[in-house]
Wavefront OBJ file of the C-alpha trace (Angstrom):
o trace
v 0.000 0.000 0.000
v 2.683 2.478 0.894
v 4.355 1.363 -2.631
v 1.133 2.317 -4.384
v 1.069 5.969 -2.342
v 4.666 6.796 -3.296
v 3.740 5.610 -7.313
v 0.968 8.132 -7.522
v 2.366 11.065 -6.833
v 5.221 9.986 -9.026
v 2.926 9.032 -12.235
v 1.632 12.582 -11.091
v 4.239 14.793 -11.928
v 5.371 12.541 -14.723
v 2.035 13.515 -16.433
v 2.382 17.351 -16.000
v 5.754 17.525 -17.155
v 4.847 15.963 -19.886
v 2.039 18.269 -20.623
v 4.221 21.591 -20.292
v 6.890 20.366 -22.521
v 5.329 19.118 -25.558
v 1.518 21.061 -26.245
v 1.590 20.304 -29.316
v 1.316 16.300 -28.841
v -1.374 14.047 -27.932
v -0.678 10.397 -26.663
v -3.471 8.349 -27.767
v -3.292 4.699 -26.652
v -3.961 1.875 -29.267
v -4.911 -1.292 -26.708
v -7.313 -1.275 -23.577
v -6.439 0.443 -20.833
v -3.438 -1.153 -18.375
v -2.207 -0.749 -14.516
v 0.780 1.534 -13.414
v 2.627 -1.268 -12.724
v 2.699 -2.281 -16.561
v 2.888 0.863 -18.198
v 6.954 0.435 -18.591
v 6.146 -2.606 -20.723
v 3.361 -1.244 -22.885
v 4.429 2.248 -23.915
v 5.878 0.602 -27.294
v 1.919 0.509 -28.030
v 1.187 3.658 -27.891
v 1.648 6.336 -31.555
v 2.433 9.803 -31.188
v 0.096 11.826 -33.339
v 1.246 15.124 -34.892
v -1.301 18.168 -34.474
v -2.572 19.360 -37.356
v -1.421 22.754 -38.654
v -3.700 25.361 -38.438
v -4.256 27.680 -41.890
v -2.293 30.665 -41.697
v -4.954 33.621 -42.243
v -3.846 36.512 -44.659
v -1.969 39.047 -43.475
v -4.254 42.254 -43.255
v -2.803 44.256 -45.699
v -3.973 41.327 -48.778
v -7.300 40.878 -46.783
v -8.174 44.548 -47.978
v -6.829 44.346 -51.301
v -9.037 40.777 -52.065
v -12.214 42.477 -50.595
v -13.826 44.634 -53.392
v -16.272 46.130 -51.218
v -13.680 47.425 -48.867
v -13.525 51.138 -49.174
v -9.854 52.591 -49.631
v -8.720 55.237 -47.677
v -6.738 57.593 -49.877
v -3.268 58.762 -48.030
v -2.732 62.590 -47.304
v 0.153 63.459 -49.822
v 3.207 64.466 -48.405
v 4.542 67.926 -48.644
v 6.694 67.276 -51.350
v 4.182 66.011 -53.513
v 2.097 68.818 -53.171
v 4.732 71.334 -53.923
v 5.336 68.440 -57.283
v 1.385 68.921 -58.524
v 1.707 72.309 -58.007
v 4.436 72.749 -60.285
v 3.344 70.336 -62.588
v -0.448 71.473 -63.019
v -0.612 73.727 -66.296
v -1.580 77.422 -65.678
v -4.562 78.128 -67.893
v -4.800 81.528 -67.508
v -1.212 83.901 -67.287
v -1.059 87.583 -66.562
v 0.418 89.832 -69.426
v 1.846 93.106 -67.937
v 0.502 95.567 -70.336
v 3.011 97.938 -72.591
v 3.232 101.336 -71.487
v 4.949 102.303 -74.622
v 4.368 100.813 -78.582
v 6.005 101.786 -81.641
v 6.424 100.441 -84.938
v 8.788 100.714 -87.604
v 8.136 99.661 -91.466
v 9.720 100.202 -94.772
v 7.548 99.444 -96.954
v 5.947 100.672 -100.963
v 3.770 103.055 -101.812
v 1.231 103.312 -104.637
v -1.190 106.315 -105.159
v -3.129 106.884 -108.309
v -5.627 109.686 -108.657
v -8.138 109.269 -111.319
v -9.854 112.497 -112.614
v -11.696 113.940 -115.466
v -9.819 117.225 -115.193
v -5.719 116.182 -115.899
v -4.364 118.435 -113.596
v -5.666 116.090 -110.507
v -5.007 112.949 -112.683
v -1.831 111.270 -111.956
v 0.151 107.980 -110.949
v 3.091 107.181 -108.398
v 4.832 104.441 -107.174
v 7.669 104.146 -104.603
v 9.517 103.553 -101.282
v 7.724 104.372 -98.384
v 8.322 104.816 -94.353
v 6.036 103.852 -91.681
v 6.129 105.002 -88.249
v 3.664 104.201 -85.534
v 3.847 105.017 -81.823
v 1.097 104.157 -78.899
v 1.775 105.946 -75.358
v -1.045 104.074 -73.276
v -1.745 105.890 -69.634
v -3.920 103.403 -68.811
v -4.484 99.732 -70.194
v -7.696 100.112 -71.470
v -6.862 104.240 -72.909
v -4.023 105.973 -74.932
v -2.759 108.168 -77.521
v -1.709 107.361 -80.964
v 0.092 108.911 -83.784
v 1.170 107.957 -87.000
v 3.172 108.780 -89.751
v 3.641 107.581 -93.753
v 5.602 109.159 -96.232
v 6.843 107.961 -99.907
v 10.610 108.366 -100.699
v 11.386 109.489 -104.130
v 7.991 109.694 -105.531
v 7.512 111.415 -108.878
v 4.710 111.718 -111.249
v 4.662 112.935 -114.684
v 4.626 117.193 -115.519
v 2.329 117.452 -118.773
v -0.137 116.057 -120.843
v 2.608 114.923 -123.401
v 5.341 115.620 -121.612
v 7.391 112.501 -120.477
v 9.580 114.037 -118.003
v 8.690 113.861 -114.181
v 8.036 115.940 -111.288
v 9.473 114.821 -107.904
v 6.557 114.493 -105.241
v 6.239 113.807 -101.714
v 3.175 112.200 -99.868
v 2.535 112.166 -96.395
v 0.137 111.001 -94.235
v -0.274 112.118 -90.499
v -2.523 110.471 -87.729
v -3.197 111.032 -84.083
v -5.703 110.429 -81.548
v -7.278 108.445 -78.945
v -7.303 105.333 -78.402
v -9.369 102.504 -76.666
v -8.989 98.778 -76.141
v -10.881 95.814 -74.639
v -7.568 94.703 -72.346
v -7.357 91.866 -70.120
v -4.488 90.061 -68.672
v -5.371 86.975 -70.902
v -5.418 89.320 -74.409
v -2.494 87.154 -75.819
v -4.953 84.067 -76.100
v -8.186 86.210 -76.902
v -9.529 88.511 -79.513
v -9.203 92.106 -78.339
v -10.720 95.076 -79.995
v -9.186 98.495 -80.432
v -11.340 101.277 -81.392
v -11.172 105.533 -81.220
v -11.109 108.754 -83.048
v -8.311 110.697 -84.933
v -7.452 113.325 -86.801
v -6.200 112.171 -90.425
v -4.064 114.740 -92.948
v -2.703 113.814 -96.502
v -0.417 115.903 -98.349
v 0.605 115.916 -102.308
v 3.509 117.663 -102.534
v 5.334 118.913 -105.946
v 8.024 121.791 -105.454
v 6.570 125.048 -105.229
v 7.650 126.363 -108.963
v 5.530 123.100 -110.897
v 4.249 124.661 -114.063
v 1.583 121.788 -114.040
v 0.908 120.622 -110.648
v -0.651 122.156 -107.455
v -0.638 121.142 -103.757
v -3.132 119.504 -102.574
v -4.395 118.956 -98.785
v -7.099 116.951 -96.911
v -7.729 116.598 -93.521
v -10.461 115.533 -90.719
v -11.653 113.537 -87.901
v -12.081 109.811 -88.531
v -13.368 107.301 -86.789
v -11.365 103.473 -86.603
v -12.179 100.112 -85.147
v -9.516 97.267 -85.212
v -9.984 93.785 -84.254
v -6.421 91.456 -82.848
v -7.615 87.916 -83.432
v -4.651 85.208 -81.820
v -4.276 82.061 -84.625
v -1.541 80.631 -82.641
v 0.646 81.510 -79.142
v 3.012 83.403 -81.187
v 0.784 84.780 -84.143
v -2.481 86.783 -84.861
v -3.974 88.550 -87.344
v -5.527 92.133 -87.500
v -7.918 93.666 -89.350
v -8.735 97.753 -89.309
v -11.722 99.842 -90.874
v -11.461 103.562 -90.905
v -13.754 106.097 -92.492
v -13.667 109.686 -92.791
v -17.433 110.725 -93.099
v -16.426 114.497 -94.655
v -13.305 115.811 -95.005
v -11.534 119.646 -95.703
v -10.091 119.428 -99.304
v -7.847 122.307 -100.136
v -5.764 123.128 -103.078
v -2.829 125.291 -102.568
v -1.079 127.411 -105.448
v 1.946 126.825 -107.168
v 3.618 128.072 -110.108
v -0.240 127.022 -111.486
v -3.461 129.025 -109.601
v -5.693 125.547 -109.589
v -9.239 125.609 -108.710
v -10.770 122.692 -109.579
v -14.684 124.103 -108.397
v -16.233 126.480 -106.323
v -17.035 123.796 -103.300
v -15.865 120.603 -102.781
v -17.014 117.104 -100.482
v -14.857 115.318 -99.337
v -15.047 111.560 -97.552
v -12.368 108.873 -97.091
v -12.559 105.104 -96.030
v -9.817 102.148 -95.908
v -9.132 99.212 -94.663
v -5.853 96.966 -93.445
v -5.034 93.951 -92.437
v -2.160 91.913 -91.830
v -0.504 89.258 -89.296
v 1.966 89.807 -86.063
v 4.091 87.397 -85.181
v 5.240 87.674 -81.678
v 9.319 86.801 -80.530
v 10.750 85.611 -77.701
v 11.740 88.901 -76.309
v 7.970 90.036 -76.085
v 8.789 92.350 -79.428
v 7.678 91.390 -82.503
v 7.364 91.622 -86.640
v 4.726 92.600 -88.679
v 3.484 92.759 -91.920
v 0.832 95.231 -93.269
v -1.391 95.878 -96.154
v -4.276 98.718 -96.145
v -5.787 100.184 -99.039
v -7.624 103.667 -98.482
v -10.038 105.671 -100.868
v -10.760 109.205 -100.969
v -13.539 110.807 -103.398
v -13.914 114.590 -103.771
v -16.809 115.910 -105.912
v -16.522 119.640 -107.270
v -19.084 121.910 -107.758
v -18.768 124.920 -110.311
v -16.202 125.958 -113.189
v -12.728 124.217 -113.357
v -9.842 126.738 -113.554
v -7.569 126.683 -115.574
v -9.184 124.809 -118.452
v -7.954 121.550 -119.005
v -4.937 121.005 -120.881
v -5.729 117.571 -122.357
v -8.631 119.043 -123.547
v -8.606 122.633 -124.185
v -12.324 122.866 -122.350
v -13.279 124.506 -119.074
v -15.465 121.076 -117.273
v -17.871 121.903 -115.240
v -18.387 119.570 -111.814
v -15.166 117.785 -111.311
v -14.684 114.190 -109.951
v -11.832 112.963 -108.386
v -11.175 109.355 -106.800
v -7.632 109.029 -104.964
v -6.694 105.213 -104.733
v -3.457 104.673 -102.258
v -2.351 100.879 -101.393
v 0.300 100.605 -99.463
v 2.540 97.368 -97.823
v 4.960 97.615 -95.083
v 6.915 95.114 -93.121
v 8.357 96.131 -89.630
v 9.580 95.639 -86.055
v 7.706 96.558 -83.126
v 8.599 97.140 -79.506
v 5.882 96.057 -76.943
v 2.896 94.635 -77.362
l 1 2 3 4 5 6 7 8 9 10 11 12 13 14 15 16 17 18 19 20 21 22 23 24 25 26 27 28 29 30 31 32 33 34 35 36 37 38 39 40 41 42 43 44 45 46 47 48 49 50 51 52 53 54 55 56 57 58 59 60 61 62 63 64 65 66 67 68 69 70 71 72 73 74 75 76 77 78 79 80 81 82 83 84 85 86 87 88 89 90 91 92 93 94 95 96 97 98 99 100 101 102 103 104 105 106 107 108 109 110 111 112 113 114 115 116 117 118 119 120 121 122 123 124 125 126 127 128 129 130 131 132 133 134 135 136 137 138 139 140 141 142 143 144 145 146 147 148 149 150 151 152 153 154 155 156 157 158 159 160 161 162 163 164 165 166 167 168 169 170 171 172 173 174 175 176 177 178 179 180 181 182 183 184 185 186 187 188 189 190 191 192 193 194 195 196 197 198 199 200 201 202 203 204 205 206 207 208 209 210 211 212 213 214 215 216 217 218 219 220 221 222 223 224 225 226 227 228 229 230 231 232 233 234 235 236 237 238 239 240 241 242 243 244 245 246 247 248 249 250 251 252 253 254 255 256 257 258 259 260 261 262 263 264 265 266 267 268 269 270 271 272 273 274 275 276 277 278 279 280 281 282 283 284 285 286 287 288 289 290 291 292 293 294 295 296 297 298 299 300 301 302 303 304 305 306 307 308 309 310 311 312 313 314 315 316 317 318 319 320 321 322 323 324 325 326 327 328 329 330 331 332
């Protein structure tokens, strides 16, 4: 009995040793159960069976990426990659500083011809020309303008059957004011320029021409021009003018010309053209405006016409001028 009181406590601790050191086995006996006494001589009977693995779950990081339905929080961008879409995003809209200061210089050619039925305000030119355009704008929306043309080495012929030629000089003379539809996005739109000037054309011949007579005609006119952009660096223009009634004067040389008692006078034209803008914010131009300018005489002609030998009666004249330039300008 005392043998069997000293096993127990033995077989005891034996068991919870054995329980500590290996969880992950289970003794499972094979044959009915035995004594303590012959458990030393039946423990070949008895299998060790291995535990069975358990799955190993996805981590969590795949569980959200299989589960369509789980919603994705989006991750604040750093710093840096704010300043990066900053920099990257494409500014729609950029602010043009506005010139204070525009001018424009062309050479260009020159073609004026006067059709009359009186000869002495019939006649024909063609030459070098100059063209000079400034805009001083106080404001970007108002400014001033002026302008100035003139042909170089003009002539036109001295008599009805005379072939030799009298040296002219035409000028033209604007200025005015000026306003314009400006915005700080008027490189990529259409902007409109529109205002009122005063307009003067001279004809010129020295002051001892047997045959030929200055000639003078000013007043306001009225202009509207339209900047449309075809690309970043180019855009076309297109200007109307008109002169609703001019003063038409004719001044005395070595000839007393009076070509009627009153006169009307009117003038319109029109120009167009293309600027094409450079990389130093300047840029180069070409031009081409046509103007016409009708004066209707009323009364006696004086002297009588040469061509002719008749004193006319109600004089016509139409004064065609084309004229093409290509220049520089600074600002824009």
């Amino acid at each position: 009995m005392s043998r069997v009181c000293l096993l127990i406590p033995l077989i005891f601790c034996s068991y919870s040793h054995a329980q500590v050191d290996s969880p992950q086995t289970f003794i499972v006996p094979t044959g009915s159960s035995q004594s303590l006494e012959e458990e030393s001589s039946t423990s070949r009977r008895y299998t060790v069976r291995p535990s069975q693995t358990k799955p190993k779950l996805p981590k969590e990081k795949e569980i959200k990426n299989l589960d369509p339905v789980a919603p994705v929080t989006p991750m604040a961008p750093s710093p840096k990659d704010e300043n990066t879409s900053i920099e990257i995003k494409p500014e729609p809209l950029i602010y043009r500083r506005p010139s204070f200061i525009e001018v424009q210089v062309a050479p260009g050619l020159v073609y004026v011809d006067s059709k009359s039925n009186y000869w002495y305000r019939r006649y024909q030119s063609t030459s070098p020309g100059i063209n000079l355009n400034a805009s001083l704008w106080v404001a970007p929306s108002f400014g001033f303008k002026c302008a100035f043309t003139s042909s170089l080495g003009g002539d036109v012929s001295s008599g009805p059957a005379d072939l030799s030629k009298t040296a002219v000089s035409q000028q033209w003379v604007d200025y005015g004011i000026q306003f314009r539809n400006w915005n700080s996005q008027s490189g990529s739109k259409s902007q409109l320029e529109y205002g009122v000037k005063y307009s003067e054309f001279q004809f010129q011949p020295p002051l001892d021409s047997a045959n030929r007579a200055r000639l003078k005609t000013s007043g306001a006119s009225f202009f509207i021009q339209a900047k449309i952009p075809q690309t970043p660096e180019r855009k076309s223009f297109v200007h109307f003018e008109i002169m609703p009634k001019g003063i038409h004067k004719e001044v005395p040389t070595g000839v007393q010309l009076r070509s009627g008692d009153k006169v009307d006078s009117s003038q319109v034209g029109i120009k167009f053209g293309n600027i094409h803008s450079l990389v130093d914010g300047n840029s180069i131009f070409w031009s081409l405006n046509s103007s016409l300018e009708k004066n209707v005489f009323k009364g006696i002609a004086s002297p009588i016409d040469p061509a002719t030998n008749q004193a006319l009666n109600g004089v016509t004249v139409y004064n065609r001028t084309v004229m093409f330039f290509i220049g520089y300008q600074w600002g824009d």
